[in-house]
C-alpha positions in Angstrom: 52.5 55.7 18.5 52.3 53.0 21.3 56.5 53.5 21.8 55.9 57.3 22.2 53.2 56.3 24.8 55.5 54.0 26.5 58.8 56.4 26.4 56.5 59.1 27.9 55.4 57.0 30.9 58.2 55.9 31.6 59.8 59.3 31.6 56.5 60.4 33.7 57.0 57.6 36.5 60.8 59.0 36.8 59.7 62.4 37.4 57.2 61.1 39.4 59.8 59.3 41.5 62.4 61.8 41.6 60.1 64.2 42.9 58.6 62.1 46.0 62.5 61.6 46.9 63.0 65.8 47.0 59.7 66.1 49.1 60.7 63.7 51.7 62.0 66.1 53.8 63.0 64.5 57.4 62.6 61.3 59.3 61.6 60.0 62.9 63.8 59.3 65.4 63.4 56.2 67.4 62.6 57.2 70.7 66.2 56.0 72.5 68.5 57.9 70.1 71.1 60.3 71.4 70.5 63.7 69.8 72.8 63.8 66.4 71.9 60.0 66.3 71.4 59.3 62.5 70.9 55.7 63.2 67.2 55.4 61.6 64.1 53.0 63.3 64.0 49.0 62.1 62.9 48.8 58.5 59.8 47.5 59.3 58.9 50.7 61.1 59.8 53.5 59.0 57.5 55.1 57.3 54.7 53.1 60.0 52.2 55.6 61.7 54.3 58.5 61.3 52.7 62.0 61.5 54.8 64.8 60.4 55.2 67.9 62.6 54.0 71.7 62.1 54.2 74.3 62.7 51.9 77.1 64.7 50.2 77.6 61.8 50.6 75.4 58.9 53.2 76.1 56.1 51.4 79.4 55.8 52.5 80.4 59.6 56.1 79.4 58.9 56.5 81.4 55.7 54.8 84.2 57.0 57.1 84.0 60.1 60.3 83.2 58.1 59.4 86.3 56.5 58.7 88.9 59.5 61.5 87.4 61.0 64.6 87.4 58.7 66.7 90.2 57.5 69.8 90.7 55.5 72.7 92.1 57.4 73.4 95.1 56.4 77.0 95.0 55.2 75.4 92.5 52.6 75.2 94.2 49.0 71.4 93.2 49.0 71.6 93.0 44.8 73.9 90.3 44.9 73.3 88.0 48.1 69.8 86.9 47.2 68.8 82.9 47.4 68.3 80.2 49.4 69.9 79.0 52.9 68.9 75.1 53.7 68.8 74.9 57.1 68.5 71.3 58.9 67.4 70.8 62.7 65.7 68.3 64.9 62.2 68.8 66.6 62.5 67.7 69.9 59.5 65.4 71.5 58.4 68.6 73.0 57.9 70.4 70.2 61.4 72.6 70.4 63.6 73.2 68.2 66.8 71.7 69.6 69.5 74.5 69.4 72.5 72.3 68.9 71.3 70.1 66.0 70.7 73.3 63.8 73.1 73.6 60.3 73.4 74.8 56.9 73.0 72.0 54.9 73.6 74.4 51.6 74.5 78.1 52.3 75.1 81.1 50.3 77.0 83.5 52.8 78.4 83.4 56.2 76.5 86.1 56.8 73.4 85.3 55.6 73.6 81.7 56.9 74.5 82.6 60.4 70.8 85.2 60.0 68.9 82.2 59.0 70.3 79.8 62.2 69.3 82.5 64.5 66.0 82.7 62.9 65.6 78.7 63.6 67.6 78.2 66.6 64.2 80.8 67.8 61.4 79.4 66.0 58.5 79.1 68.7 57.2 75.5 69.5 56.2 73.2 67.1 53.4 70.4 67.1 56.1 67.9 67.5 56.0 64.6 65.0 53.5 61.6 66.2 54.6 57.8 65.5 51.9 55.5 66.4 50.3 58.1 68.7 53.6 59.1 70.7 55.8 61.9 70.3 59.2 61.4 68.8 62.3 62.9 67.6 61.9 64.4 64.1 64.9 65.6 61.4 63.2 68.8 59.3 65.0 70.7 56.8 63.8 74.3 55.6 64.8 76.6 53.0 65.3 80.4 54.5 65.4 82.9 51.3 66.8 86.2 51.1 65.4 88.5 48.8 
């Protein structure tokens, strides 16, 4: 019994594990990087102070936005290009999202990933991320799905 126990916390704290890696979702910038920069802040700051930026709304606003404000292209056959499009950008210290850093990180269709960068690339202003009370640069990644 007590090696059952022991197998099934370890397989718990991997799961466990495994899943805090997928939720971490973007980082801070260090306030001198160059846009694109992917050079991350000293160890001894990341993580430190950071508060994580949102949207007007909550995660509520941005689904119900992502969902008045995508469509599939028409020449699409709408029964077969269904999914999701990861989308990655930066959130500028103003709270925009900055045009040029927007990609697919994991499309389904040229079509329907080009529909869910325009729907980013004019996403309205966003509470930008905080790090020890200032704003900063922050990498977000978002999953646009067609239906």
């Amino acid at each position: 019994m007590k090696k059952r126990l022991n197998k099934l916390a370890k397989s718990s704290a991997l799961v466990i594990v495994a899943l805090a890696a997928f939720c971490t979702t973007g980082y801070a910038h260090n306030n001198n990087l160059a846009v694109g920069d992917t050079t991350t802040m000293p160890k001894e700051n990341v993580g430190a102070g950071i508060i994580m930026p949102e949207f007007p709304g909550g995660n509520d606003g941005l689904s119900r936005y992502l969902a008045e404000n995508t469509s599939k292209p028409e020449v699409t056959d709408s029964d077969l290009m269904q999914g999701k499009v990861f989308v990655s950008f930066i959130i500028g210290k103003d709270g925009e999202v900055e045009p040029e850093s927007v990609k697919v990180v994991r499309g389904i269709d040229p079509l329907l990933d080009a529909e869910a960068i325009r729907v980013v690339k004019n996403m309205p202003k966003w509470e930008p991320a905080k790090q020890f009370g200032e704003p900063v640069k922050f990498t977000h990644t978002i999953a646009v799905v067609f239906k």
